[in-house]
C-alpha positions in Angstrom: -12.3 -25.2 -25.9 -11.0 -26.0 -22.1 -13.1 -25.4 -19.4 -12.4 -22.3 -16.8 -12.9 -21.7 -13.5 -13.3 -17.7 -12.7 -12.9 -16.6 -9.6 -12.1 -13.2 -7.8 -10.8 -12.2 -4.9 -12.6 -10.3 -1.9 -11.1 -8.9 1.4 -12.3 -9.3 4.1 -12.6 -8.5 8.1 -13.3 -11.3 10.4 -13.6 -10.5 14.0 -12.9 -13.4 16.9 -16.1 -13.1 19.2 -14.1 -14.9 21.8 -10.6 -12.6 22.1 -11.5 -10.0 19.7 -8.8 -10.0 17.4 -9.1 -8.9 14.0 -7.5 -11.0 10.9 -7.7 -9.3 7.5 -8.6 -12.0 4.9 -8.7 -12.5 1.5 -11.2 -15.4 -0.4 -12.0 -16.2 -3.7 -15.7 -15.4 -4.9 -17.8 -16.6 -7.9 -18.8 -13.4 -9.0 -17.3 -9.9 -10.3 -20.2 -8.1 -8.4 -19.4 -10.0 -5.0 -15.5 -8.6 -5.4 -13.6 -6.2 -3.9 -12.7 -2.8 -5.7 -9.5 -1.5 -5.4 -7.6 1.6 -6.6 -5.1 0.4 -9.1 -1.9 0.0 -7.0 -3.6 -2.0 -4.4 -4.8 -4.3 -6.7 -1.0 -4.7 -7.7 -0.2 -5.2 -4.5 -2.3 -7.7 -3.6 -2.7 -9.6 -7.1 0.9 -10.6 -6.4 0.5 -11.3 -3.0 -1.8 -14.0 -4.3 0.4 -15.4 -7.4 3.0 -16.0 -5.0 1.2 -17.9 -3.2 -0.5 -20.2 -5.9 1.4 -23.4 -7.0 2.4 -24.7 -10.2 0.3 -21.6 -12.0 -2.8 -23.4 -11.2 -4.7 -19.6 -11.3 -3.7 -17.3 -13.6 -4.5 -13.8 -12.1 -4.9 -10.3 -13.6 -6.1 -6.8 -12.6 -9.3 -6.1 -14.6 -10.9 -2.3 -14.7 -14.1 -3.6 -13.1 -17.3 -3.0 -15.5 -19.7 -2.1 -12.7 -18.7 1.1 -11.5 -19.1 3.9 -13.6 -15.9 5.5 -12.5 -12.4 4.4 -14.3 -10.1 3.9 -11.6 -11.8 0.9 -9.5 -10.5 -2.6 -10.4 -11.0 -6.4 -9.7 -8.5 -9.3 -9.2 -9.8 -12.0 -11.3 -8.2 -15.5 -11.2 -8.8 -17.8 -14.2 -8.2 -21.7 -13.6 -8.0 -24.1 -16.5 -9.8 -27.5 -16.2 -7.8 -30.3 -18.0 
């Protein structure tokens, strides 16, 4: 069985102390709980915002109905990288 990497992606706000602009980010975390919940269309959005963006299908991303909320319409952006 190969060997995965899972990662998923959070957004993020990062503030320049120095000239105060703002730059919205996104970076990959370790863990689900550590993500960022979105409403289903954002997720979209941004799940192929990423793909574009990755080479040679190194990831291979997916929007996933996160399993720690209790509601049903919060999901995750979870990227899955095979280790040769």
């Amino acid at each position: 069985m190969p060997m995965t990497n899972t990662f998923y992606i959070a957004a993020n706000i990062l503030f320049d102390i120095g000239t105060g602009e703002k730059k919205e980010v996104l970076m990959l975390v370790n863990h689900e709980i550590d993500a960022t919940f979105f409403k289903k269309a954002d997720a979209d959005a941004y799940k192929e915002f990423v793909a574009r963006r990755t080479t040679n299908n190194e990831i291979t991303w997916s929007v996933d109905q996160t399993r720690l909320r209790g509601t049903g319409d919060l999901y995750v952006i979870r990227g899955v990288q095979y280790v040769p």
